[in-house]
C-alpha positions as CSV (number, residue, x, y, z in Angstrom):
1,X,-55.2,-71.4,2.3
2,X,-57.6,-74.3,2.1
3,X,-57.2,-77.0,-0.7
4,X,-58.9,-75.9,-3.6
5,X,-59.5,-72.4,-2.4
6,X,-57.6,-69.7,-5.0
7,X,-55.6,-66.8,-4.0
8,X,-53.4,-64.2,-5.4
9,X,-50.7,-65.8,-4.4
10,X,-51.3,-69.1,-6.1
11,X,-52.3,-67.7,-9.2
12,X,-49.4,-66.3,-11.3
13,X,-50.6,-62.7,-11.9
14,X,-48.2,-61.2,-14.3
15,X,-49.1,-60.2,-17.8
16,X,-48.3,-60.5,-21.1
17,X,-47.0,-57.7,-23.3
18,X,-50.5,-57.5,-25.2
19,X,-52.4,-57.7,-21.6
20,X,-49.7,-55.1,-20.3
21,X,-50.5,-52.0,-23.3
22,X,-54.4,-52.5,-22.5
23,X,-54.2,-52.0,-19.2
24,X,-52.0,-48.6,-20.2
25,X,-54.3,-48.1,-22.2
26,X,-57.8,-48.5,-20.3
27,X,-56.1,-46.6,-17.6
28,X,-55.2,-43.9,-19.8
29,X,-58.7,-43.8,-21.2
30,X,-60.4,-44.4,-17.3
31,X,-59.8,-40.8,-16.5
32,X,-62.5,-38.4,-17.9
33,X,-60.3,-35.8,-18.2
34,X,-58.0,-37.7,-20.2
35,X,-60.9,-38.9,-22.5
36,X,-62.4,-35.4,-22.8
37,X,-59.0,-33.9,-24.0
38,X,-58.6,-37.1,-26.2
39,X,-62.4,-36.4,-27.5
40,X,-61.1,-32.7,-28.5
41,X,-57.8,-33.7,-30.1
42,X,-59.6,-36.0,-32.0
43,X,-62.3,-32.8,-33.2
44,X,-59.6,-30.8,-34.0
45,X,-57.4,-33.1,-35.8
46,X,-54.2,-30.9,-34.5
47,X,-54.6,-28.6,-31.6
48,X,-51.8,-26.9,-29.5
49,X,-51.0,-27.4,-25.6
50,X,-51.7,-24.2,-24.8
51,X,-55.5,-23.9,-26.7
52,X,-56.5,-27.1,-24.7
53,X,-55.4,-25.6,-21.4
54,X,-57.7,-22.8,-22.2
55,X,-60.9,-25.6,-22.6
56,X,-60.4,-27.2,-19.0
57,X,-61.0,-26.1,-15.4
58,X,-57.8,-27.5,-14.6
59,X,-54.0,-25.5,-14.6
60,X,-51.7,-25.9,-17.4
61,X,-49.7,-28.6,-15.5
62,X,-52.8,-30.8,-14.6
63,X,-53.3,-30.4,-18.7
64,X,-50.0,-31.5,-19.5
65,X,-49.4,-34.5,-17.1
66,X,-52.7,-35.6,-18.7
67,X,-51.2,-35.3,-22.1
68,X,-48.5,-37.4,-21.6
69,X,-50.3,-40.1,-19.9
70,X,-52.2,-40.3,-23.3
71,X,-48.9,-39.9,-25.6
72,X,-47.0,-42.4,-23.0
73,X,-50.1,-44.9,-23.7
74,X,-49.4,-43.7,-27.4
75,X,-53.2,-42.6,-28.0
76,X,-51.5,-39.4,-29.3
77,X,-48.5,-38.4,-31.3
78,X,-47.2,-35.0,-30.2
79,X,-45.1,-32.6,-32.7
80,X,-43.1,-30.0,-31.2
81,X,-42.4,-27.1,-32.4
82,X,-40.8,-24.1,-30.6
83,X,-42.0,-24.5,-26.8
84,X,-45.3,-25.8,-27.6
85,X,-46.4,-29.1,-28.5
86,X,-48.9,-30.0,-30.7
87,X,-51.3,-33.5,-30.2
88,X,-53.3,-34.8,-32.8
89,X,-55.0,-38.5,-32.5
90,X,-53.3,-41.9,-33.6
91,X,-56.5,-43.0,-34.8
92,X,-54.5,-46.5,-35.4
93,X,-53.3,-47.0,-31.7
94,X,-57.1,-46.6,-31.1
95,X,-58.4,-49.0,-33.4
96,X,-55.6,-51.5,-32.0
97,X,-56.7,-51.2,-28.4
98,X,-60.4,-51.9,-29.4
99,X,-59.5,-54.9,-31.5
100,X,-57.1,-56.0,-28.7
101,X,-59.8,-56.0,-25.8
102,X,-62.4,-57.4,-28.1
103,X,-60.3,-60.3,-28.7
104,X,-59.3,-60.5,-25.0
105,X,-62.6,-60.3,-23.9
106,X,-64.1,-63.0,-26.6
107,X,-65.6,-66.5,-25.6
108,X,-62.9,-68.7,-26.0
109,X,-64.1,-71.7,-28.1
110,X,-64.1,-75.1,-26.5
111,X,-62.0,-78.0,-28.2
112,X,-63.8,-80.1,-30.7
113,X,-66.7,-77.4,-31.1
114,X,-67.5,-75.6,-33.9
């Protein structure tokens, strides 16, 4: 490459942890699937696998891979109980991920500037 010029490969590209959960989490949210089932577990407070299954044109497998891409990004918590699992919203994980991308995506204040 040309002095001066920037490329991937001189720029160090790895991430933080902080940087590392919100792109989990964006990518768990980028799906609108994912945010529609997220958008109903949040309605319902509580709702079983199997009634969310029943509320998408999609097969129970699609529904569940979905699932734990949201509970892997810990968006949900998931109770089991028997051979079902039950999601309900971690309203908290949500907040964080908003207040984390807000403050990565803030103007960073020069030196000596109020």
């Amino acid at each position: 490459a040309a002095p001066g010029r920037i490329t991937s490969t001189h720029i160090d590209m790895s991430m933080n942890r902080a940087s590392d959960r919100l792109v989990r989490t964006a990518k768990a949210l980028g799906d609108p699937t994912r945010l529609e089932l997220l958008r109903r577990i949040a309605a319902a407070g509580e709702i079983c696998c199997k009634d969310l299954v029943v509320l998408f044109p999609v097969s129970q497998a699609t529904v569940s891979h979905h699932l734990k891409i949201l509970a892997d990004a810990g968006l949900v918590a998931v109770r089991r109980e028997g051979q079902f699992g039950w999601y309900s919203l971690r309203a908290s994980a949500v907040a964080q991920h908003a207040a984390l991308l807000g403050k990565t995506l803030a103007p960073r204040r020069r030196k000596g500037t109020a």
